[in-house]
N, C-alpha and C positions, 0 to 999 in steps of 0.2 A: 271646634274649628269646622267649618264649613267644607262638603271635599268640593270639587267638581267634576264633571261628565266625563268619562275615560274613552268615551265612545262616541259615535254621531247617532244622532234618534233613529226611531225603527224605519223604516223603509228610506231610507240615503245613506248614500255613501261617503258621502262628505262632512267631514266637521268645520263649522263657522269657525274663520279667524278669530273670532273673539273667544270663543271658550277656548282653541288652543292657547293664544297669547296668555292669558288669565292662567292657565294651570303650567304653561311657564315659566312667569311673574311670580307665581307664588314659588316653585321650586327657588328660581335663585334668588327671593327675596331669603329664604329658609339655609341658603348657601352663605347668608354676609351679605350680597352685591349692595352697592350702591343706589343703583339706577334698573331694581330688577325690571320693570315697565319698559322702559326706555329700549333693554338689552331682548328683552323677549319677543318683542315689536321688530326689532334687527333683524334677529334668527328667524322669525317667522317670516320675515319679507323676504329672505336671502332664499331659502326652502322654496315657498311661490315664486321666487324669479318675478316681485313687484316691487314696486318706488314703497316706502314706508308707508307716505299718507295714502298708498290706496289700496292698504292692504283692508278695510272694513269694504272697499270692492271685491273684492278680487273671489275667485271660486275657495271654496273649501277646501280643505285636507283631505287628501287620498288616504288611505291606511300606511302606504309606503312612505308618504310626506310625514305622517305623524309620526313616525318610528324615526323619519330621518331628523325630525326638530327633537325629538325627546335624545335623543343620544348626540344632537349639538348642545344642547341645554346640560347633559350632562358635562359636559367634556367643560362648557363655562363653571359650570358651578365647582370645577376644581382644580379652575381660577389658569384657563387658558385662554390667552386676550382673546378677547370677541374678534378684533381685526384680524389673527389665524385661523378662527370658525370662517369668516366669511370670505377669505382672502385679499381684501381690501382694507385702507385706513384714508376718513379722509385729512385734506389738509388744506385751508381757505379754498377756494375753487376745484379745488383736484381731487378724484379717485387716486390712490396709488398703490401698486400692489407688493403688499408685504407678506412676511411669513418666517419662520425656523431661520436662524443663521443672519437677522437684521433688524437695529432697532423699530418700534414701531413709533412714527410719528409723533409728540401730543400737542394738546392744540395751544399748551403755555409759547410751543415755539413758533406758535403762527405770530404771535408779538416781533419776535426777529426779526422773521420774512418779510412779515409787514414795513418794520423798520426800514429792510434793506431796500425794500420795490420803492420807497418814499424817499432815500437818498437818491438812487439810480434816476429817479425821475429829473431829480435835481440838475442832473448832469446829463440830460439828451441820450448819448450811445454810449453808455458805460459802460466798463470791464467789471465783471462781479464773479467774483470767487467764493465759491462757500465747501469750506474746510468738514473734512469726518462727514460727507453726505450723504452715507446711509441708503435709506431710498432716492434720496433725491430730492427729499421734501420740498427745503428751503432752495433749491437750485431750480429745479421743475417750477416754482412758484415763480422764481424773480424772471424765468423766461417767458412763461404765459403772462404776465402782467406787464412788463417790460420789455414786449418784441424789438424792440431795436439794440436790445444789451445782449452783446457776448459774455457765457458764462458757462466759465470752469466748473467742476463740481471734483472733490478729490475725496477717492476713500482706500483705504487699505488692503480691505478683509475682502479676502477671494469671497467671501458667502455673501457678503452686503453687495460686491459690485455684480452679482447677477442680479440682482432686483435694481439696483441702480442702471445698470444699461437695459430689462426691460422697460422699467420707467420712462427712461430717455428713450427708447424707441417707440415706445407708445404715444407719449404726447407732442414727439416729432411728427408720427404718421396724424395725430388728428390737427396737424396743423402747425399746433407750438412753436416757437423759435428754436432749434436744435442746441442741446447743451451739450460742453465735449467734456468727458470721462476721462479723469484722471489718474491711476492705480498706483498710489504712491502714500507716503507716511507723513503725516504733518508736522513729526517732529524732528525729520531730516532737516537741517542746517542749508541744506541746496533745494531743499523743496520749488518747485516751478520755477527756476535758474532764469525762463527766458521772458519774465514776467515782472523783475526785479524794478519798482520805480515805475510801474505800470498801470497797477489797480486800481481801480477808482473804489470799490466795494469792497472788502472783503466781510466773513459771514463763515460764523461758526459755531455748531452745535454740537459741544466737544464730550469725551466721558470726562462726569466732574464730580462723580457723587464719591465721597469718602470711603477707602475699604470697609470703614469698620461699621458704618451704617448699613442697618439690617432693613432690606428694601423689598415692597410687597408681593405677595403671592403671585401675581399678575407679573412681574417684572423677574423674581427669582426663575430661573430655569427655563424661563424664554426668552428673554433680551437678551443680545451675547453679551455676556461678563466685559468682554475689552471693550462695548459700546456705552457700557453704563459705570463703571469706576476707573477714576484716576488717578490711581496711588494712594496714601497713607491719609494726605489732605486733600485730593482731589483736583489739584493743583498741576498734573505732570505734565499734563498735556496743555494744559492753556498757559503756562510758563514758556515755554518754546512757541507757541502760537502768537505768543503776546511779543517776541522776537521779532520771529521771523515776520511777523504781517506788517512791521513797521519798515521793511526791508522791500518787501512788494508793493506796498502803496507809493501812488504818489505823493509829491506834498497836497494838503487838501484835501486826502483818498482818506476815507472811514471804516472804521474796525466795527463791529457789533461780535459780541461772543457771549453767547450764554453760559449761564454757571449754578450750581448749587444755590438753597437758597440761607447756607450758612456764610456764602463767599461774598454777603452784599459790601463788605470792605474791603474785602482782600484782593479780589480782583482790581477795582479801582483801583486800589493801591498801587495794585503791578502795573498797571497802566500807567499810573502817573511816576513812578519810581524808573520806570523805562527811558524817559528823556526825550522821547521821540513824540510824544502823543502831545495834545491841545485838547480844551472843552472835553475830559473827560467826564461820561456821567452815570450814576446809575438808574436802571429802569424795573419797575415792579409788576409785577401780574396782574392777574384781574380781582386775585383775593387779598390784594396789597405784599404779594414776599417776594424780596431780591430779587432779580431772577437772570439780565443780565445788562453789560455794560458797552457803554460805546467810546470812541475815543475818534480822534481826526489826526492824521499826521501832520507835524506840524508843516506851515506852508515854508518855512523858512528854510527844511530840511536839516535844520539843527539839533542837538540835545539841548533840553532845558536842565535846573537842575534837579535832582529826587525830590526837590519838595515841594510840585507842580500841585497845585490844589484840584479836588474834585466835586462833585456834588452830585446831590439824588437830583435823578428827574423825574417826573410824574407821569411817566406813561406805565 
């Protein structure tokens, strides 16, 4: 095996981007990663304090910079999200700042977001709620793309809602439409009381993953536990969600909730076994698996009965 240069040549002081990135690449290619190139490229932009693409500009590695990437490269290779090396995660348009104590972003759930900024639009100056929000992802998104939509953002966990209110004051200050912070549990029964028959959106990216599923290196022991599993089936939290948001919306008003990608029936199911929902449907990823569901409350404000039919959709 080929080694490469531990050092920069005789008279500089600086090492090329490129031989650091390269002996990177190869540690975390030698760690597992996926994407060693990709993640090596990161950490060495974030070290230079440059945009990615210009890091074949950019000056050299100091001795201090190359100590300081060799020991973020370590810290990856034993499988610490790259979004905690470098403080940030993005998500469609956004920086947001994540870390210890709050899920990190991924970009399966830019499909939601997406979903929900393309209904809101629908509707002029919508009310959009987005349930378990974490950082902020999906809430921070549907504000910057839908400036004229009010939107709720509710999370629980004292550790997630400091990242969620510096989120929210970060892309308030650079302009954004301000989203208001809600500190509350979404499977309270009186969740947002004064909202009842109000929403036009609601939006949620709940924990769904089965206890018993054994979930990656990257996800064990940094995601908080109550942000990434929902009981026995997964199920605990989007059961009560699947309630109460038929409760908040108005008639006409739309659910989006993501889920597991074992729950591509079960979900729907609950949807449609609720009585309350219309045009349930399910929606799939970019590598074709479940991922999550949408549903419209009915306009007539009625129950139908449990054996409301559903179907896949193709996004």
């Amino acid at each position: 095996m080929s080694s490469l240069p531990q050092h920069p040549s005789k008279g500089t002081e600086r090492e090329l981007p490129s031989l650091a990135v390269a002996r990177a690449a190869q540690a975390l290619a030698a760690a597992g990663l996926e994407a060693p190139r990709a993640e090596a490229e990161q950490l060495a932009a974030y070290v230079l304090d440059v945009p990615r693409g210009r890091l074949a500009l950019a000056d050299g590695f100091t001795p201090d910079q190359r100590d300081r990437l060799a020991a973020l490269v370590a810290r990856r290779a034993a499988r610490e999200p790259l979004q905690h090396l470098t403080g940030v995660a993005g998500f469609r348009h956004l920086e947001l700042a994540v870390g210890p104590g709050v899920f990190v972003p991924r970009p399966e759930t830019e499909l939601l977001a997406g979903w929900g900024v393309e209904q809101g639009r629908r509707r002029g100056s919508p009310l959009v709620v987005d349930l378990c929000s974490g950082s902020g992802a999906i809430a921070l998104a549907v504000a910057q793309e839908l400036p004229g939509a009010r939107v709720v953002a509710v999370e629980r966990s004292p550790a997630a809602l400091v990242w969620l209110h510096r989120n929210a004051a970060d892309r308030a200050a650079a302009g954004d439409t301000p989203v208001e912070v809600v500190a509350a549990d979404v499977t309270d029964p009186r969740l947002l009381a004064g909202l009842v028959g109000r929403v036009d959106v609601l939006l949620c990216n709940p924990p769904y993953v089965p206890r018993s599923v054994v979930v990656s290196p990257d996800v064990a022991g940094h995601d908080p536990d109550e942000a990434v599993f929902g009981g026995a089936d997964g199920l605990d939290v989007i059961r009560p969600v699947v309630a109460r948001a038929a409760e908040l919306l108005r008639p006409g008003g739309v659910l989006g909730v993501e889920h597991d990608d074992t729950h591509g029936a079960a979900v729907p199911a609950l949807l449609a076994a609720d009585g309350r929902y219309e045009r349930v449907e399910e929606h799939r990823d970019l590598v074709g698996r479940p991922r999550f569901a949408t549903a419209s409350r009915r306009v007539d404000g009625q129950h139908a009965g449990p054996d409301a039919a559903w179907q896949t959709g193709s996004s």
